[in-house]
C-alpha positions, 0 to 999 in steps of 0.5 A: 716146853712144847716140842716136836714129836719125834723129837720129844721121845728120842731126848727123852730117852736119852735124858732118862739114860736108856731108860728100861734097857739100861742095867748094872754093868756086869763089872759092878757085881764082880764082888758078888757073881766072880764065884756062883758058890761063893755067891750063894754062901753069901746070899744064905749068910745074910738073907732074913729067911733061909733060901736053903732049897734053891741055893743048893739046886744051885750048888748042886746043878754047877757039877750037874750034867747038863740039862736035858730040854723039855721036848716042847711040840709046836702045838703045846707051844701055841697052846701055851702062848695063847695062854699067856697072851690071853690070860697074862699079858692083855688083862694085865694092860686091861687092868692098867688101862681101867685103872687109869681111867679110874684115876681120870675119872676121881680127877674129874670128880674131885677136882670140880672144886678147888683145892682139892685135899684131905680125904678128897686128895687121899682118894686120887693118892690111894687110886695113883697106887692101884695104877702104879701097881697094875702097871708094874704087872704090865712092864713084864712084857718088854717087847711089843707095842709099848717098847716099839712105840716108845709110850713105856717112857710116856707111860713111866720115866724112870729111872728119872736120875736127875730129878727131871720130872720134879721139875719138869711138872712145876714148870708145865703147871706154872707155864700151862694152868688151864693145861688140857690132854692134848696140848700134853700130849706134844710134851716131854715123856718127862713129865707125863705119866705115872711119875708125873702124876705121883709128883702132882699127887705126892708132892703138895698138901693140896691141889690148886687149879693148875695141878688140879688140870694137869692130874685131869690131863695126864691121867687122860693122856696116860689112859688114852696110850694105855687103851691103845697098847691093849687094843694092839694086843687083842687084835694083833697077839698072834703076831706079837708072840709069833704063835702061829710060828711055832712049828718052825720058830721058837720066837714066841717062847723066847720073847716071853721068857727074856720079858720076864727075865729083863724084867727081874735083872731090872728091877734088882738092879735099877730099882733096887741096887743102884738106887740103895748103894748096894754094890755100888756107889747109890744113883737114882731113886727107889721106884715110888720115892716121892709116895715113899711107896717102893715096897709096893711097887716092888711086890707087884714086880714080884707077883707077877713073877710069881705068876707067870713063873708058877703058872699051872699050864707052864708048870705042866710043860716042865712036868712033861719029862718027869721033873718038877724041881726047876718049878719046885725051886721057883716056888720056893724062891720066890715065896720066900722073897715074898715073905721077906719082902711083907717085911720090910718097910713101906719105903725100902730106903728105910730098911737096915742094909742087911735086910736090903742085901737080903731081899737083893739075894734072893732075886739074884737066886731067882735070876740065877734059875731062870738063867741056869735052869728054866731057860735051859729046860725050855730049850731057848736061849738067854737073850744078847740084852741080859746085862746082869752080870750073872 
C-alpha cells in the first residue's frame, strides 16, 4: 500500500470526494431555503424546543432596513484577532495535540501485553473520544497550516462514503503486523488518523499484535502532524490571521468568521443531513459511526460555536453601536440547539426523524445569523466557498 507522497495526498482527497470543501448543493435544499419565512415557520413547527426568538429577528430582519456595520478601528481588529489566535485557535491544536499524545502514550502501556481488551481496550476507546473531541473543536479553523498542507485529511478522512478506511486498515494490518510510525507515514490519508484509529478501536473485541502496532503507530503519526500544525500557529499566528494588516485589510477578520461559518454549513450538511437522508437521498456516515458516537462529536462542533460566537470580547464589538440583539440571538440558538441535541441518543441514526429534522433547523437558523446578520454587522463578506444553499 506504499505509495509516493504527493501522490497519496492528492488520490486521497480525491477518493474522499473533496473531503471538507465538499457540502450540500444548494439545489437540494430548494425545499427548505426557496422562501426564508416559510423555512422558519417550518423549522418552529417541527423543532422539540421553541427557537421563537431568533426565528422572528429573522422574520422581522427580511423588512428590516439594512444593517449598519459595527465601526471596527484597526487596532480593535488586531486586539480581537490576537484574541482569538492566542485564546481560541493555538490551545485548540494544543489541546488536540496532548490529546493525541495521550492516546500514544495508553497505547504504549496497554499494549505491552497482547490481546489487549476489556478494561485495558475501554481505557484507549474512552481517550480516542476526548481526541476525537478536541479535534472537532480544532476543524473550526478552516485555513492555515492544516488545510494548506492537506494533513486535515491525514488527520480526519471524512467523509469516508465508500467504506475506504474499513478496509483499508485491515489490510495494512494484515500486510504490515510489525507496522511502525514512519512506514505509516508514506501511507494513504486513508487509513491514518483519527477514523483509522476508531476503526482499530471500535471494530474488534480486542487488540492482537498487529492492531496493537498500528494504534501505537497512527496515534504517533497523528501526534507528530498535530505538534506541527501548532508550533506553525505560535510562531507565525500574526501571518496566519493577517493581524498586523488590519489597518489596511479585513482579511483576518474575514478568515475567521468564514472558518466558522464553513464550519457549521459542514457539519449541518455532511455530518448531518447527507449521512440521515434528511433532504435528500442518505450517502455517507454519521461523524463516529462505527464508535456510534455522533452526539458526541457534534456537541463538541457546537461548542466551539458557542465559543467563539458568544465570546465576551466579540460580544463587545457588536455592543459598540448599542445593539446587542445579533449576539442576543446567537445565544439563544445555539442554547437551544444545545439542549436539543443533550437529548438525543448517543448515535444520532437512532433518533426519530422529527427530532433529527429539529436538530437540522436549528443550525439552518444558526447559519442564517451568521449570513444575514453578524457577518453583515461586522462589515465583511460571506465568502465565495459558502455552498449552503442559504
Amino acid at each position: 500500500m506504499k505509495k509516493n507522497h504527493a501522490l497519496a495526498m492528492a488520490l486521497s482527497a480525491l477518493s474522499a470526494g473533496l473531503l471538507i470543501s465538499c457540502v450540500k448543493p444548494a439545489d437540494d435544499n430548494k425545499a427548505l431555503d426557496s422562501d426564508g419565512q416559510k423555512v422558519v415557520q417550518e423549522s418552529t413547527a417541527t423543532s422539540a424546543t421553541n427557537n421563537t426568538t431568533a426565528n422572528k429577528s429573522i422574520n422581522e430582519s427580511a423588512n428590516a432596513d439594512p444593517i449598519v456595520p459595527v465601526v471596527i478601528s484597526p487596532a480593535t481588529a488586531e486586539t480581537y484577532l490576537t484574541h482569538v489566535a492566542d485564546n481560541i485557535i493555538i490551545p485548540a491544536y494544543t489541546d488536540a495535540t496532548k490529546q493525541s499524545a495521550l492516546l500514544h502514550s495508553l497505547a504504549q502501556q496497554h499494549c505491552q501485553k497482547v490481546p489487549v481488551g476489556g478494561d485495558e481496550l475501554q481505557v484507549l476507546r474512552d481517550q480516542w473520544l476526548v481526541l476525537a473531541q478536541a479535534w472537532s473543536s480544532a476543524e473550526m479553523i478552516n485555513f492555515g497550516p492544516a488545510t494548506a498542507s492537506m494533513s486535515d485529511l491525514y488527520i480526519n478522512y471524512y467523509p469516508d462514503e465508500r467504506g475506504l478506511v474499513h478496509s483499508g486498515v485491515a489490510e495494512l494490518i494484515a500486510a504490515n503486523p510489525t507496522l511502525t510510525p514512519k512506514q505509516l507515514a508514506n501511507q494513504s490519508a486513508i487509513v491514518q488518523g483519527i477514523p483509522g484509529l476508531e476503526e482499530a478501536l471500535y471494530a474488534n473485541d480486542s487488540l492482537d499484535t498487529g492492531q496493537c502496532a498500528y494504534v501505537i503507530s497512527a496515534s504517533s503519526a497523528l501526534s507528530t502532524r498535530l505538534k506541527d500544525i501548532e508550533k506553525n500557529w505560535q510562531e507565525n499566528a500574526t501571518d496566519l490571521l493577517a493581524i498586523d494588516k488590519t489597518a489596511d485589510s479585513d482579511q483576518g477578520l474575514n478568515q475567521w468568521f468564514n472558518s466558522l461559518l464553513s464550519l457549521i454549513e459542514n457539519m449541518k450538511s455532511i455530518a448531518i443531513d447527507q449521512p440521515l437522508g434528511l433532504t435528500g437521498k442518505a450517502k455517507g456516515h454519521l461523524p463516529a459511526a462505527t464508535a456510534g458516537q455522533s452526539r458526541v462529536i457534534i456537541n463538541a462542533k457546537l461548542a466551539t460555536l458557542n465559543k467563539a460566537l458568544t465570546d465576551p470580547v466579540l460580544t463587545a464589538m457588536l455592543a459598540s453601536n448599542n445593539n446587542s440583539e445579533i449576539g442576543d440571538n446567537l445565544s439563544t440558538v445555539l442554547a437551544e440547539t444545545t439542549t436539543l441535541l443533550a437529548q438525543m441518543p448517543e448515535d444520532l441514526a437512532t433518533a426519530d426523524k422529527a427530532t433529527q429534522q429539529a436538530l437540522y433547523d436549528h443550525l439552518t437558523t444558526v447559519t442564517r445569523l451568521l449570513k444575514r446578520q453578524l457577518i453583515p454587522t461586522l462589515g465583511i463578506r460571506v465568502g465565495f466557498n459558502s455552498t449552503d444553499g442559504d
